[in-house]
C-alpha positions in Angstrom: -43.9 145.4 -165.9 -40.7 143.8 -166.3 -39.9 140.6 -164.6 -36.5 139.2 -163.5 -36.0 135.9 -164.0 -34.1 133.8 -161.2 -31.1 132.3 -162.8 -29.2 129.9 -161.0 -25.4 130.7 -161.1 -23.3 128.2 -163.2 -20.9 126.4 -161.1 -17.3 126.7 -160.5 -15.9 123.6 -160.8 -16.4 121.0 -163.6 -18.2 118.4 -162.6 -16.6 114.5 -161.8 -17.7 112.1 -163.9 -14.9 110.6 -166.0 -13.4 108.5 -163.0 -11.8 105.2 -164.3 -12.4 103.3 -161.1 -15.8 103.0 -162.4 -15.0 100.2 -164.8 -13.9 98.3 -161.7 -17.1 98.5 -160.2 -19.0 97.7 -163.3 -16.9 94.2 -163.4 -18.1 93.5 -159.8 -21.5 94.6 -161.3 -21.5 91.8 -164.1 -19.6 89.2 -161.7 -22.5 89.1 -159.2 -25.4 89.8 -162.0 -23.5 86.2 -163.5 -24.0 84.5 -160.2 -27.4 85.6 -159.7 -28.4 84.1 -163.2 -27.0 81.5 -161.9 -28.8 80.9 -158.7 -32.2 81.8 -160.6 -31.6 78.6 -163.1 -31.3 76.3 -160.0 -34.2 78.4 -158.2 -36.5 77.8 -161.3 -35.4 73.7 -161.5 -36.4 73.6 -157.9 -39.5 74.9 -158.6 -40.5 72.1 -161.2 -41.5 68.8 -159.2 -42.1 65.4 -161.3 -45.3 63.5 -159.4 -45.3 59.7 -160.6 -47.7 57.5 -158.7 -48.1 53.9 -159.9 -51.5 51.8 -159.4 -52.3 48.1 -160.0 -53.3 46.9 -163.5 -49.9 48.7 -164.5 -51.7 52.3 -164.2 -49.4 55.3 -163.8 -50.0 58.8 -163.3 -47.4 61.6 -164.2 -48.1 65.0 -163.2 -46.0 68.1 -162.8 -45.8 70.2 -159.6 -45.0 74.3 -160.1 -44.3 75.8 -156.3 -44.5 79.1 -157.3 -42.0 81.0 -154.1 -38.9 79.2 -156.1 -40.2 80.4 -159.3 -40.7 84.1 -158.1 -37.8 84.2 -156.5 -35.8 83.1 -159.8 -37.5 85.5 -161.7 -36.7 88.4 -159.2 -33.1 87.0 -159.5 -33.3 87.5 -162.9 -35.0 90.9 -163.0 -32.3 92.0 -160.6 -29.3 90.4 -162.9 -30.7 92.6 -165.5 -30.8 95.8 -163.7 -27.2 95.0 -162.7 -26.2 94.7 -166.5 -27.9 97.8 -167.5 -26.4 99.7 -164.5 -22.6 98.0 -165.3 -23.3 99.5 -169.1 -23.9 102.9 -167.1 -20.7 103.1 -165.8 -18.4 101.6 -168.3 -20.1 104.7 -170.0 -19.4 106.9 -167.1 -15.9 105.4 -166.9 -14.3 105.7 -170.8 -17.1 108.5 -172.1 -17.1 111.1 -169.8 -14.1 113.3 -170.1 -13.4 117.2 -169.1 -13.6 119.6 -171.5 -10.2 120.6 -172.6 -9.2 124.6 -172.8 -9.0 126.0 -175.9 
């Protein structure tokens, strides 16, 4: 028994990825991944807290304080800086790489 295999039919227009607009957006990408490193530095500072309490007989006590919602929310800052990066890299790609296949 013979079996005919479904083929999909190829399509009639090239497909639209070299579009140079795409470097533009990949600039905005980079600018706000740069300002959320940014705000995830002075997230994570506020998330450090110097305790100093003094006692008679010249006793002093230094301890650090780590409030953890600052800390995760500068890390998610910086996880989403980097996804922005790697998704800027995607279309500067898209943007210079990507070109229609000439006739021959």
């Amino acid at each position: 028994m013979a079996t005919e295999e479904l083929v999909a039919p190829p399509p009639t227009e090239p497909g639209q990825l070299h579009k140079p607009w795409r470097a533009f957006v990949a600039l905005g990408e980079l600018v706000v991944a740069a300002v959320a490193v940014w705000f995830a530095f002075d997230l994570w500072s506020r998330g450090v807290a110097k305790v100093v309490e003094h006692y008679p007989n010249n006793i002093t006590l230094e301890s650090t304080r780590w409030i953890g919602s600052w800390m995760a929310l500068a890390i998610l800052l910086g996880t989403v800086a980097a996804v922005l990066v790697v998704d800027a890299a995607r279309q500067v790609i898209l943007a210079v790489r990507a070109r229609p296949r000439r006739g021959k």
